[in-house]
C-alpha positions in Angstrom: 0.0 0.0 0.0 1.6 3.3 -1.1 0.7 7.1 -0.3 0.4 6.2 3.5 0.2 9.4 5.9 2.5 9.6 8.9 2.1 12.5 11.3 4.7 13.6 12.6 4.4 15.7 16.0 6.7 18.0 15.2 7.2 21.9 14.5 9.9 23.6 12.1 12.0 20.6 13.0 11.6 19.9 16.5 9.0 17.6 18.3 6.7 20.1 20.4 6.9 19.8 23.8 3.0 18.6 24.6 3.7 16.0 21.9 2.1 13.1 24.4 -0.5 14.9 25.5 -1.8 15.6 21.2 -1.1 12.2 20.8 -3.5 11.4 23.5 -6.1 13.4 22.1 -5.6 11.9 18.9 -4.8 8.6 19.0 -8.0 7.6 18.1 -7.8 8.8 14.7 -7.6 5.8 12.5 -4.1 6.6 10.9 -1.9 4.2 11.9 1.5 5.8 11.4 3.1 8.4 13.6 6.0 9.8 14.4 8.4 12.6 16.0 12.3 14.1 16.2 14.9 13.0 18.6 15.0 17.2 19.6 12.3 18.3 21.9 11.5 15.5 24.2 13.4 14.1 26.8 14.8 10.6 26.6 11.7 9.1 29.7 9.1 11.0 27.6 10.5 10.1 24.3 10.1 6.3 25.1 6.8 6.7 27.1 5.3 8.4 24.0 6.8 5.5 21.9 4.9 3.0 24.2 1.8 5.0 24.2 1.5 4.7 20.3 2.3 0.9 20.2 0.3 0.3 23.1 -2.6 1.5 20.3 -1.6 -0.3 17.1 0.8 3.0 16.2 3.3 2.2 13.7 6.3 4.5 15.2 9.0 6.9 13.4 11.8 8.8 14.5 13.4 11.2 12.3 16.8 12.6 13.0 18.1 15.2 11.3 21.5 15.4 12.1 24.5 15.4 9.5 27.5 14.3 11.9 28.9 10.8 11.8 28.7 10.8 15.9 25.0 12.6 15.9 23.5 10.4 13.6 25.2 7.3 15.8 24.0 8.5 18.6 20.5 9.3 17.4 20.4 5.4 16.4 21.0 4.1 19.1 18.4 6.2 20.9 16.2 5.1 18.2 16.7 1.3 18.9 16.1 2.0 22.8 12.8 3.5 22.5 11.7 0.8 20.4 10.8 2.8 17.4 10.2 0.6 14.6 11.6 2.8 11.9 14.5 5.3 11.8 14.2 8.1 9.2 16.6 10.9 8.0 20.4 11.0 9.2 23.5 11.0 6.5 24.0 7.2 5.7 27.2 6.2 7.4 28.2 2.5 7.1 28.5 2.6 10.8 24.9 3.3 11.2 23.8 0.3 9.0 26.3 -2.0 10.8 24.2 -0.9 14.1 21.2 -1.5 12.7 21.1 -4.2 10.7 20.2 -7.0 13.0 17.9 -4.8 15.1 14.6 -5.1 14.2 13.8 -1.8 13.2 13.7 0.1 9.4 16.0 2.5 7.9 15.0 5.3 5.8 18.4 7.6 5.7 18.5 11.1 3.6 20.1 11.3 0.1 21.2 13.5 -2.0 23.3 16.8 -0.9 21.8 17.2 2.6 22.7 20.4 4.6 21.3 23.5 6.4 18.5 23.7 8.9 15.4 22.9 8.4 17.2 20.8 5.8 17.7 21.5 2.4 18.2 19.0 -0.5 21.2 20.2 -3.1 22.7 18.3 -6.2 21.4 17.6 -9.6 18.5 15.1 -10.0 20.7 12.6 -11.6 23.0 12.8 -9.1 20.4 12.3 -5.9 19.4 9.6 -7.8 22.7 7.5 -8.1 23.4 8.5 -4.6 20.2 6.7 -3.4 20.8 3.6 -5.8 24.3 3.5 -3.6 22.5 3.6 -0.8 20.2 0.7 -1.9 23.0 -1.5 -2.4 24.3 -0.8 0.4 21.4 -2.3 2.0 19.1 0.1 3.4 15.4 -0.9 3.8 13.8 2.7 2.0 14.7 6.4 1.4 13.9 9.5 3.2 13.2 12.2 0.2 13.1 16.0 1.4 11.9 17.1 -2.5 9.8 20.0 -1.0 13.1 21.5 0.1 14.8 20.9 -3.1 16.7 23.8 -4.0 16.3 23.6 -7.4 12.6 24.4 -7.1 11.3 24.3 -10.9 12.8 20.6 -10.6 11.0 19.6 -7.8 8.6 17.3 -9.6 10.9 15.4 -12.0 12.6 14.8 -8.8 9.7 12.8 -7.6 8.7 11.1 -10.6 12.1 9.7 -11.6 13.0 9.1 -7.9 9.8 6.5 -7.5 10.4 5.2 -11.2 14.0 5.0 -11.2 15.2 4.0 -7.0 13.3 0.5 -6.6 12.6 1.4 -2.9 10.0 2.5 -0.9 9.7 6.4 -0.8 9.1 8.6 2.1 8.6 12.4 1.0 9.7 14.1 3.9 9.1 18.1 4.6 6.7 21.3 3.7 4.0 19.3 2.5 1.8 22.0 3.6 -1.6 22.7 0.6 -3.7 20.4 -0.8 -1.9 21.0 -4.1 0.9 19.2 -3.0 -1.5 16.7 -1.1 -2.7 15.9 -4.8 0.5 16.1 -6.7 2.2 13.5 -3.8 -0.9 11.0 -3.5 -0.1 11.1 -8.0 3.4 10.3 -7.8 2.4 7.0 -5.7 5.0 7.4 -3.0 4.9 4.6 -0.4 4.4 7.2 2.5 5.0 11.1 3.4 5.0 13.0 6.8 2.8 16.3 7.3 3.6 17.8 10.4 4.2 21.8 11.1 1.4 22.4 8.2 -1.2 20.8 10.9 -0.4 22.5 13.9 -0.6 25.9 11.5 -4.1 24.6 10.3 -3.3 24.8 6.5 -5.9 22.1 6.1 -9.3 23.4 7.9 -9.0 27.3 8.3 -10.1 27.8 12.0 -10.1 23.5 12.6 -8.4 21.9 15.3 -5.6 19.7 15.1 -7.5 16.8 14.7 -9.7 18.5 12.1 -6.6 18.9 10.0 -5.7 14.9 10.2 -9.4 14.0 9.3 -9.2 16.3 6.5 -6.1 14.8 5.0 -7.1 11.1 5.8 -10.5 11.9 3.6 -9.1 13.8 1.2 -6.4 10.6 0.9 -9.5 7.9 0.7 -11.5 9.9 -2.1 -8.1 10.2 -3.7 -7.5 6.5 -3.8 -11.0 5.7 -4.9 
């Protein structure tokens, strides 16, 4: 199943700091995949907010964007003792697949030219796209794609479409997917997921709605899509 939502409970980058208590109030929302950064939270309420969403069916993410070897290491390893079942975003060093490649948990690393904060994709299309075949035979288990902060902006959708045609992995479109335009032209390129996260808390979605609103927006919008 492809063009799977996965909220992330984060803002510009940064897990909000009454992340467990939204997730309480919204756990109920039939969207099974959630997620947050390893900034924001403390480790205790990190991993009690990691049990809360498996102790209801949640399928967890942590996304981690950090660019240092010793970050991204350590990021992992706080990944792998929350219990999240996938880790998203870092630089792909080989000393993060050798960590977690018998733990059972996914890896969806960045590629491309990654840099800057909030992140920011650089190289040529052709060029992010060799960099995550590497990657693919290097073992990962799916890609982390940050084309909404590509910065070659009138490129933005060939990025997409050759990325899914061309990188037999899944997809995760990562960052800024903030207007229903972009809700249309994502759930078209058949990604297998995408994270929305900031654009809820601003209520892009359902002008005056609360933040649940803006989830039960998207989710509908997502099954009338897929009809």
């Amino acid at each position: 199943m492809n063009n799977n939502l996965i909220i992330m409970l984060t803002y510009n980058d940064v897990t909000v700091s009454d992340a467990i208590d939204v997730f309480e109030t919204s756990k109920n929302i039939p969207v099974k995949f959630w997620g947050f950064k390893d900034i924001g939270l403390n480790k205790p309420h990190m991993k009690q907010l990691v049990q809360k969403m498996r102790a209801v069916g949640k399928t967890t993410f942590l996304e981690v964007v950090h660019y240092e070897e010793s970050e991204c290491i350590e990021a992992t390893k706080l990944a792998l003792e929350c219990g999240f079942d996938y880790l998203t975003g870092t630089i792909c060093f080989d000393s993060i697949i050798d960590i977690v490649k018998n733990e059972n948990i996914k890896y969806f690393p960045f590629f491309g030219k990654i840099y800057d904060h909030p992140v920011t994709l650089g190289g040529t299309v052709d060029e992010i796209i060799e960099h995550g075949k590497k990657l693919k035979d290097k073992g990962v288990d799916g890609l982390d794609l940050v084309a909404y902060r590509y910065e070659c902006s009138e490129k933005i959708q060939e990025l997409i479409d050759r990325c899914v045609k061309e990188i037999d992995l899944p997809l995760i479109l990562a960052g800024s997917i903030n207007d229903w335009e972009r809700i249309k032209l994502t759930t078209k390129a058949n990604l297998w997921a995408f994270t929305i996260g900031s654009a809820f808390f601003d209520k892009k979605f359902v002008k005056g709605g609360l933040f649940n609103d803006q989830i039960v927006a998207v989710s509908d919008k997502l099954k009338r899509l897929g009809q």
